[in-house]
MOPAC internal coordinates of N, CA, C and O (Angstrom, degrees):
PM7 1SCF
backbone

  N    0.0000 0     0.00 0     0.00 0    0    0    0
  C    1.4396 1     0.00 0     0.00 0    1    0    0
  C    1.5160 1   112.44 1     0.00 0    2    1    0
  O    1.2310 1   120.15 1  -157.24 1    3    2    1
  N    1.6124 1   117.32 1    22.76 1    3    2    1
  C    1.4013 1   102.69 1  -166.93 1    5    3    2
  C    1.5962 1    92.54 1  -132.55 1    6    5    3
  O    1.2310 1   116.83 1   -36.23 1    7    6    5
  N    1.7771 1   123.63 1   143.77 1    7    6    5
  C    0.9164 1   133.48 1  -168.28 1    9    7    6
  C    1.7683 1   108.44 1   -68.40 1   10    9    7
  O    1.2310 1   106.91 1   -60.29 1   11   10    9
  N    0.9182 1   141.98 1   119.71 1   11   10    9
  C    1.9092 1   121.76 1   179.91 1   13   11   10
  C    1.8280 1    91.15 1   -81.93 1   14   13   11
  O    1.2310 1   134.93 1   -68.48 1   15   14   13
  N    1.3382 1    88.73 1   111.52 1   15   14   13
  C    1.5970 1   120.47 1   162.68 1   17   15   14
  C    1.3281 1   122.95 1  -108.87 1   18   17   15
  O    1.2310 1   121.56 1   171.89 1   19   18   17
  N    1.1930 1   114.63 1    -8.11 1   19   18   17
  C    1.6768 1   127.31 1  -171.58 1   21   19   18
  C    1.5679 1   108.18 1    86.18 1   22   21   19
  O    1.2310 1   123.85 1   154.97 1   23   22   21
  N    1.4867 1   110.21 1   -25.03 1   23   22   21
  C    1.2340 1   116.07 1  -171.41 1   25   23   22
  C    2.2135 1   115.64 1   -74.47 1   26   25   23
  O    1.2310 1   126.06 1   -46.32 1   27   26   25
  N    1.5582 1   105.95 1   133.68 1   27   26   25
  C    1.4202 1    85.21 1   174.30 1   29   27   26
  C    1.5091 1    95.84 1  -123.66 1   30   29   27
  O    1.2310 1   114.96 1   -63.30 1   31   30   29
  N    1.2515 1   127.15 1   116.70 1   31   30   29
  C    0.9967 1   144.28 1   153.01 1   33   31   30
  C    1.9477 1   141.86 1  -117.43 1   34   33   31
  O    1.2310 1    85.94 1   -16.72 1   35   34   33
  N    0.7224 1   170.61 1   163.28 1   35   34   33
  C    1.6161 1   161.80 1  -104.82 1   37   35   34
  C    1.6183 1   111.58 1   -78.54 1   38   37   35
  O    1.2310 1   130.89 1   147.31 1   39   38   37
  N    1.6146 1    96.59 1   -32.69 1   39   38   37
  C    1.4587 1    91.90 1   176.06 1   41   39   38
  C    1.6871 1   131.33 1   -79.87 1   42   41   39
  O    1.2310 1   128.56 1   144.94 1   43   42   41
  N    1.1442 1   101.11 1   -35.06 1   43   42   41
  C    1.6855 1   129.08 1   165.64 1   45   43   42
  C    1.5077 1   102.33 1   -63.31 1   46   45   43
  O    1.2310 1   120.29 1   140.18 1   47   46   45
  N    1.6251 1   117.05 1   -39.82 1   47   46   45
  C    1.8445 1   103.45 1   178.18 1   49   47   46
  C    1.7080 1   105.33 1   -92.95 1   50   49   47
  O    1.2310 1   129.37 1   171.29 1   51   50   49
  N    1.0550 1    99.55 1    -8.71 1   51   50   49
  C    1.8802 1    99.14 1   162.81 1   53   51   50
  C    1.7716 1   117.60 1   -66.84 1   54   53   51
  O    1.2310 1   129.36 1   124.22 1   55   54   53
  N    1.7426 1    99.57 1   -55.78 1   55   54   53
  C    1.5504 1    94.24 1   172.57 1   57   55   54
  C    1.2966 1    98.69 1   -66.56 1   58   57   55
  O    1.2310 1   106.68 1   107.25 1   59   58   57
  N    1.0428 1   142.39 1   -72.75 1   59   58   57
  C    1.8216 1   129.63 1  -159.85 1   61   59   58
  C    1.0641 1   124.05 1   -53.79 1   62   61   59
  O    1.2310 1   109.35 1   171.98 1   63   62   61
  N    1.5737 1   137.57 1    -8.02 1   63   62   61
  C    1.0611 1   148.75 1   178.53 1   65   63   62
  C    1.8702 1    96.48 1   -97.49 1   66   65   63
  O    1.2310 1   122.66 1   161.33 1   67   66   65
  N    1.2358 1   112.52 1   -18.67 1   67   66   65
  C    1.6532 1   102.92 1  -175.56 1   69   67   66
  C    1.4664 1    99.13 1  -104.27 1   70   69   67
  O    1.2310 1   122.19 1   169.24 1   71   70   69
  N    1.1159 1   113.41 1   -10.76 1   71   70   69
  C    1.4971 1   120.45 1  -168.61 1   73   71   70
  C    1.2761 1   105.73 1   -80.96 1   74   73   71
  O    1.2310 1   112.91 1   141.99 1   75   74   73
  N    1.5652 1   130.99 1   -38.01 1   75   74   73
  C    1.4649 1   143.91 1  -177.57 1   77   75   74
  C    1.4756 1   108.81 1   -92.97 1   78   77   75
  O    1.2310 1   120.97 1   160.70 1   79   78   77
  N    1.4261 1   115.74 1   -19.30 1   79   78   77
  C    1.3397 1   100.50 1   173.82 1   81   79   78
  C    1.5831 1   109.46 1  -110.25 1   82   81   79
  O    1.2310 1   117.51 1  -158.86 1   83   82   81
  N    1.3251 1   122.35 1    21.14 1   83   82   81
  C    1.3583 1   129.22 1   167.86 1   85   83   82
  C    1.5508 1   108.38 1   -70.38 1   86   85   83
  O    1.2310 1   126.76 1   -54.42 1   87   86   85
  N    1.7716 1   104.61 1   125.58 1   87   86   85
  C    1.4065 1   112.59 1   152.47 1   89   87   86
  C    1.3874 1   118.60 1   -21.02 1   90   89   87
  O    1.2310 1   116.25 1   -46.69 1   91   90   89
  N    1.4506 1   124.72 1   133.31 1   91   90   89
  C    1.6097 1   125.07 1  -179.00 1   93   91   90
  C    1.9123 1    91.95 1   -87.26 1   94   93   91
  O    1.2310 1   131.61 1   -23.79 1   95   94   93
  N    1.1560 1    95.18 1   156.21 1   95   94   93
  C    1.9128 1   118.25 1   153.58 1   97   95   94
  C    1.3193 1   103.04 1   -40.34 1   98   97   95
  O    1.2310 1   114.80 1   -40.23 1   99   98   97
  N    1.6784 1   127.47 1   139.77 1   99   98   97
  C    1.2094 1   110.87 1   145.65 1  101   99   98
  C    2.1184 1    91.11 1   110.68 1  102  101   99
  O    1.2310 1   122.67 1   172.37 1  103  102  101
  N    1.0230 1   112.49 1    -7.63 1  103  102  101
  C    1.6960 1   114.49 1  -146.89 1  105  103  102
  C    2.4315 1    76.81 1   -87.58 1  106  105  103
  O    1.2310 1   139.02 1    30.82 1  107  106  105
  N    1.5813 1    80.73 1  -149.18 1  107  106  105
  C    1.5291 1   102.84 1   168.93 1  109  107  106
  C    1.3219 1   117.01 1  -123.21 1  110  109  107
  O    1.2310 1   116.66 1   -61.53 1  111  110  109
  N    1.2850 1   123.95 1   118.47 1  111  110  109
  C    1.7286 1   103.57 1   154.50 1  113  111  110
  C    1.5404 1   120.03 1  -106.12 1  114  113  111
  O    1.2310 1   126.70 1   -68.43 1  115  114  113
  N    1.7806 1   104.72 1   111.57 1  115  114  113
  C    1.2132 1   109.11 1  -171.44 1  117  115  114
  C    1.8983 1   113.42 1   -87.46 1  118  117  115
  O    1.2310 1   129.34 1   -39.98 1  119  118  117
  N    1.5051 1    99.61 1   140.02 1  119  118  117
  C    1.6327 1   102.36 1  -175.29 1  121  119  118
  C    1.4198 1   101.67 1   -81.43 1  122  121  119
  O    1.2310 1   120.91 1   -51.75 1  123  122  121
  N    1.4884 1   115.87 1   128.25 1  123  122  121
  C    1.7337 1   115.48 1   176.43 1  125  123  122
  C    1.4133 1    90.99 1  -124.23 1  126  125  123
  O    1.2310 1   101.96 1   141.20 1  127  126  125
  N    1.5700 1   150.56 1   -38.80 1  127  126  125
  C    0.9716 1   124.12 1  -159.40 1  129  127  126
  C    1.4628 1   110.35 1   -99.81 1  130  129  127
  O    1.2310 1   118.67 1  -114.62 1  131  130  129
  N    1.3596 1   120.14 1    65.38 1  131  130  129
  C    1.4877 1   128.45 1   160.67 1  133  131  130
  C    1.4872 1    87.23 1    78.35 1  134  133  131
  O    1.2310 1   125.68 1    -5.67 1  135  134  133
  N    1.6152 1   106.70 1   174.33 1  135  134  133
  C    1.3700 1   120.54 1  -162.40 1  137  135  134
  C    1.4381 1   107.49 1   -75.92 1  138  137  135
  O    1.2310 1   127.72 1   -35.96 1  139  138  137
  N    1.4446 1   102.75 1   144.04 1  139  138  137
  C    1.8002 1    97.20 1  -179.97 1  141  139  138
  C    1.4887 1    98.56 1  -142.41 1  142  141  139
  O    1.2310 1   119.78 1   -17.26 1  143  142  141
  N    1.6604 1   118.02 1   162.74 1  143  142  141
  C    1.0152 1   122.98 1   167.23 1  145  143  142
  C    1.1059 1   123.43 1   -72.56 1  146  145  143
  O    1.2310 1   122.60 1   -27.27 1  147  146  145
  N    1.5240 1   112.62 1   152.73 1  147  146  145
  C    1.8905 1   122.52 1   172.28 1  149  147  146
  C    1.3427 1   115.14 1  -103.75 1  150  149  147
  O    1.2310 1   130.33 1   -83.68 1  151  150  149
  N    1.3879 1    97.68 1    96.32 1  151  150  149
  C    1.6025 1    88.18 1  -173.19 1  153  151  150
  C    2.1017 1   120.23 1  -104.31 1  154  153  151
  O    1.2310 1   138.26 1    12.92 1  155  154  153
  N    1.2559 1    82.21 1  -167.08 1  155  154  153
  C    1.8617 1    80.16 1  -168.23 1  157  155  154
  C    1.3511 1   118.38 1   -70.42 1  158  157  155
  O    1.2310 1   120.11 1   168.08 1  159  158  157
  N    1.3698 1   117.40 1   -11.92 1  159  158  157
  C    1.3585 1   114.80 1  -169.69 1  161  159  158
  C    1.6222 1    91.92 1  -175.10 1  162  161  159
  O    1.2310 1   121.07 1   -24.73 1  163  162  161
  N    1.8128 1   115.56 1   155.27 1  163  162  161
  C    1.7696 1   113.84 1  -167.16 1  165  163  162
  C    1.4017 1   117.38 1   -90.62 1  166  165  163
  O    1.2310 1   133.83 1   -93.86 1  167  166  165
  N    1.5877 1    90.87 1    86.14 1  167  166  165
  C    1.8693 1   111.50 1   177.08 1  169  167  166
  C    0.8729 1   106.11 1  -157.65 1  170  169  167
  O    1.2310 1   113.32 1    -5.58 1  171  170  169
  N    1.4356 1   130.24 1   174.42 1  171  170  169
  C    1.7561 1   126.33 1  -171.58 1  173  171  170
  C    1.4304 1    77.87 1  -104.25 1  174  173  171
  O    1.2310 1   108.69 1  -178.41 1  175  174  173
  N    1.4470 1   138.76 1     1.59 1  175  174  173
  C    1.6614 1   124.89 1  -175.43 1  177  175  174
  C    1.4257 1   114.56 1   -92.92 1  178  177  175
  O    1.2310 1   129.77 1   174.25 1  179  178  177
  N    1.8368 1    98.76 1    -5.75 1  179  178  177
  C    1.5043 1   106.28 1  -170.16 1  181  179  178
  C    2.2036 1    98.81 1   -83.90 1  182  181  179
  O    1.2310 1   134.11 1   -22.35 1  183  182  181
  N    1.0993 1    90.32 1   157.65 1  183  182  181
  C    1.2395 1   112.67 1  -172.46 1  185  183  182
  C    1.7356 1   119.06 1   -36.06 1  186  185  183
  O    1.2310 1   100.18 1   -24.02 1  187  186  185
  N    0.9673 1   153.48 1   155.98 1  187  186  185
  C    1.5923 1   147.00 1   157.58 1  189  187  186
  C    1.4905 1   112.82 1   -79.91 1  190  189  187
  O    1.2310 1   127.77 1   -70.56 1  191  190  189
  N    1.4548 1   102.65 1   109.44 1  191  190  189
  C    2.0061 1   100.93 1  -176.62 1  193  191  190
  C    1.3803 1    98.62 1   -98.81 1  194  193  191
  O    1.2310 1   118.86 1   162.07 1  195  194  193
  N    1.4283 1   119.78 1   -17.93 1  195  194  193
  C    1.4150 1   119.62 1  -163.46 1  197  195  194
  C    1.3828 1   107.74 1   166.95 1  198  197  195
  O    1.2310 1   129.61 1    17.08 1  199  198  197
  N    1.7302 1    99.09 1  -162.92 1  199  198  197
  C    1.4369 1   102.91 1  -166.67 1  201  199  198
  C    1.2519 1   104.89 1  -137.88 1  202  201  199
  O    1.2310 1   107.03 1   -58.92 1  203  202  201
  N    1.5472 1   141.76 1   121.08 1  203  202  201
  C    1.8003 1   121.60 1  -162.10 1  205  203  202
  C    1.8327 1    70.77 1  -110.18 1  206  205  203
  O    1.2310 1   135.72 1   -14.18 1  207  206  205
  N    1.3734 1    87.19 1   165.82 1  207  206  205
  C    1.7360 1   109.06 1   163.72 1  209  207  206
  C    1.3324 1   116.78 1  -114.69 1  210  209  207
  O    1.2310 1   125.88 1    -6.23 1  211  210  209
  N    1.3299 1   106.30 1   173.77 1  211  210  209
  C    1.2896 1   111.60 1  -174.78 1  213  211  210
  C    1.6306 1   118.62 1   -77.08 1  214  213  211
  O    1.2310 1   112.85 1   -46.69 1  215  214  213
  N    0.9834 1   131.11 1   133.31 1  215  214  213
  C    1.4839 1   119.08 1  -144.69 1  217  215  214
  C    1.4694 1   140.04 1    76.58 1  218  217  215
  O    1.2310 1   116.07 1  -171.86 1  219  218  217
  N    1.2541 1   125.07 1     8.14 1  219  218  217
  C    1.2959 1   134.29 1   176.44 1  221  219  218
  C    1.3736 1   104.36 1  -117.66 1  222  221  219
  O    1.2310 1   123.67 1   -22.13 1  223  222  221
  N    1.1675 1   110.56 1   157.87 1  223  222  221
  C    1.6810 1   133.92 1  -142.12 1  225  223  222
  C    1.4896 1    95.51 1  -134.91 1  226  225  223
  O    1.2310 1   114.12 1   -53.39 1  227  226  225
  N    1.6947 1   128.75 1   126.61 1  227  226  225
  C    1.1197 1   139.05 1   160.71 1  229  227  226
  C    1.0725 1   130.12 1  -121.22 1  230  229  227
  O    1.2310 1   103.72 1   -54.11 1  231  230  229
  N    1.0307 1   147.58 1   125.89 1  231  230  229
  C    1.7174 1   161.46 1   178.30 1  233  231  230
  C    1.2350 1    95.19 1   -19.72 1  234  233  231
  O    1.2310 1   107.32 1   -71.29 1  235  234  233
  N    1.3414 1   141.24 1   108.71 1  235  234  233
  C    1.3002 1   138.30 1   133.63 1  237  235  234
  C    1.5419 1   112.62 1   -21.35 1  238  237  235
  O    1.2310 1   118.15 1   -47.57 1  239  238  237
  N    1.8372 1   121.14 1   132.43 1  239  238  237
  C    1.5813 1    92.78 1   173.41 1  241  239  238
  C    1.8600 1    89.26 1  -116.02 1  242  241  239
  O    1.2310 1   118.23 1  -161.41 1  243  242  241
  N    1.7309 1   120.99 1    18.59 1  243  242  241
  C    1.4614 1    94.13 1   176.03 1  245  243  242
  C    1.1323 1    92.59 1   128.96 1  246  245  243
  O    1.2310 1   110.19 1   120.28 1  247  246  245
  N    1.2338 1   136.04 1   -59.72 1  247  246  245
  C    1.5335 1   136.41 1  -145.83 1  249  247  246
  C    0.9857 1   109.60 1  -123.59 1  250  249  247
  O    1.2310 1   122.79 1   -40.69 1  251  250  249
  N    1.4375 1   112.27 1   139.31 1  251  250  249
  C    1.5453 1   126.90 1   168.01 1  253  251  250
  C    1.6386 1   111.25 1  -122.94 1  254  253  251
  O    1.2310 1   109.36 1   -28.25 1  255  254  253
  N    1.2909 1   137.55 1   151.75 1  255  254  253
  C    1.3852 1   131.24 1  -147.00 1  257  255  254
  C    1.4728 1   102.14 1  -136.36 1  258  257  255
  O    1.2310 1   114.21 1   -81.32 1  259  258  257
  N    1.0264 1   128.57 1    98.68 1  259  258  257
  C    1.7066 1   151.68 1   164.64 1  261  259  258
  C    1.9512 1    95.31 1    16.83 1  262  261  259
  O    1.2310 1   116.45 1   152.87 1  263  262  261
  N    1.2924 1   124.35 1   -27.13 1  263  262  261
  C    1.4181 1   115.74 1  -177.43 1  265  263  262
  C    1.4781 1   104.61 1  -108.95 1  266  265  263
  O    1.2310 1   120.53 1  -170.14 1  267  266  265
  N    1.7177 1   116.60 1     9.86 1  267  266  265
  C    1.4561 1   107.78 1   151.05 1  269  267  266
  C    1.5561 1    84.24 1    96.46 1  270  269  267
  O    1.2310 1   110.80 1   160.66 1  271  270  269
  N    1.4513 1   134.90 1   -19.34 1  271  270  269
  C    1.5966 1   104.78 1   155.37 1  273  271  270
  C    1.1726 1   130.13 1   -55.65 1  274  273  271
  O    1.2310 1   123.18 1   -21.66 1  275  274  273
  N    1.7892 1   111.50 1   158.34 1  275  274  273
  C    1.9684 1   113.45 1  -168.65 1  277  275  274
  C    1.2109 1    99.58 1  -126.38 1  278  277  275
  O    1.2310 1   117.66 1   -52.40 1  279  278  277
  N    1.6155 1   122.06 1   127.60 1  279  278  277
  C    1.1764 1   125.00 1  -178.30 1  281  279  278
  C    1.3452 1   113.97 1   -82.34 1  282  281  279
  O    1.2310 1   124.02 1   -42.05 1  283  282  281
  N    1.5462 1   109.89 1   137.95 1  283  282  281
  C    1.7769 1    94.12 1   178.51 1  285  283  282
  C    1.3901 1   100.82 1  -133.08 1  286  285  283
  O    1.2310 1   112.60 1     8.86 1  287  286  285
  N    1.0129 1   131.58 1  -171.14 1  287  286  285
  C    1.6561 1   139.84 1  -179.50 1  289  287  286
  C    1.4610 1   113.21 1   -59.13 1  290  289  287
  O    1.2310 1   127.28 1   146.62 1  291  290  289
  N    1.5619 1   103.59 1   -33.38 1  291  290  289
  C    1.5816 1   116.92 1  -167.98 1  293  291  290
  C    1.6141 1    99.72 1   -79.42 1  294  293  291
  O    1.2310 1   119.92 1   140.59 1  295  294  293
  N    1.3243 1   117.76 1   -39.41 1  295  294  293
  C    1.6384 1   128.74 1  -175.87 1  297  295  294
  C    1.8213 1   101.69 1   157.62 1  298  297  295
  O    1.2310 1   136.61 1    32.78 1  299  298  297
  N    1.5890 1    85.44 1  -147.22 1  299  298  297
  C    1.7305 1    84.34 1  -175.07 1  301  299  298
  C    1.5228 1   101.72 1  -101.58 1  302  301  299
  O    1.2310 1   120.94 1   -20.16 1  303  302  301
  N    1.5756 1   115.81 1   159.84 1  303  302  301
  C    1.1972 1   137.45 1   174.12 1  305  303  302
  C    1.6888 1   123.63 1  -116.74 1  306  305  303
  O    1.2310 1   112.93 1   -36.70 1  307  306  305
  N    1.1604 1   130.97 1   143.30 1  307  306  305
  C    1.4042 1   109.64 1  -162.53 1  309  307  306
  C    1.9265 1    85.18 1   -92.85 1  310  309  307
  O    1.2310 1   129.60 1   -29.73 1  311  310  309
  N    1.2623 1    99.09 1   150.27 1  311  310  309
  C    1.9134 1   107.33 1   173.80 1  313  311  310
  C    1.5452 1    94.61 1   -88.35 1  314  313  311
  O    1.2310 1   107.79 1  -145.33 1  315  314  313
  N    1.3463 1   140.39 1    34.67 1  315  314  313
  C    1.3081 1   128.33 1   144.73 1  317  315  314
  C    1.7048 1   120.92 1   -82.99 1  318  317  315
  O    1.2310 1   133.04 1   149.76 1  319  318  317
  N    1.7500 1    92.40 1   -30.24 1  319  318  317
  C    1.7046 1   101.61 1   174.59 1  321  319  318
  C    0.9161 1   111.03 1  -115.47 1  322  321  319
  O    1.2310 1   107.29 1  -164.75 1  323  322  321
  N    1.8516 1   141.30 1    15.25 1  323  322  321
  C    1.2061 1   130.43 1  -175.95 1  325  323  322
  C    1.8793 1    94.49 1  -130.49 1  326  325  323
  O    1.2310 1   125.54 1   -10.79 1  327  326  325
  N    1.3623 1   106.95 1   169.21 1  327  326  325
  C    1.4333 1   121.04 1   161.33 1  329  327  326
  C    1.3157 1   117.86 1  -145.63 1  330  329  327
  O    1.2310 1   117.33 1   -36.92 1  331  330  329
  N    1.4620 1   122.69 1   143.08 1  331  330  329
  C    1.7813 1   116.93 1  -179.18 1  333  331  330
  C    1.4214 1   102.42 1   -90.20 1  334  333  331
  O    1.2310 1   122.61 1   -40.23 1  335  334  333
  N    1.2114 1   112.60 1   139.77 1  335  334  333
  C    1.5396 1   122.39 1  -156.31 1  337  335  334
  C    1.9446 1    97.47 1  -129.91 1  338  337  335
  O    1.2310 1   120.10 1   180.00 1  339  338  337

């Protein structure tokens, strides 16, 4: 999200500072806030793949999406009911 200006200033050490402390690929995303859907893509408009519960654990696949959805192997999860663990 940052223009290459040559310049590094707050916004460029904002992404790089989120960039190194981002969850790796491969992690867990555990569901705590009660059961939620897995859908196709991070929107409640994206598709229904399923249903995770509360307490079940999914493959991190890497990505998390500017509105705080977490991608997992199964699809996306909203980060209101999930956490990467």
């Amino acid at each position: 999200g940052c223009d290459p200006d040559g310049e590094y200033g707050p916004i460029p050490h904002a992404a790089l500072t989120a960039a190194q402390s981002a969850p790796s690929e491969g992690g867990q995303v555990k569901i705590v806030g009660g059961d939620c859907w897995i859908r196709s893509e991070p929107a409640v408009s994206g598709k229904k793949l399923g249903v995770a519960k509360e307490g079940d654990a999914l493959v991190f696949a890497g990505e998390i999406a500017e509105n705080g959805w977490l991608k997992t192997e199964s699809g996306w999860v909203s980060g209101k009911y999930s956490a990467v663990v």
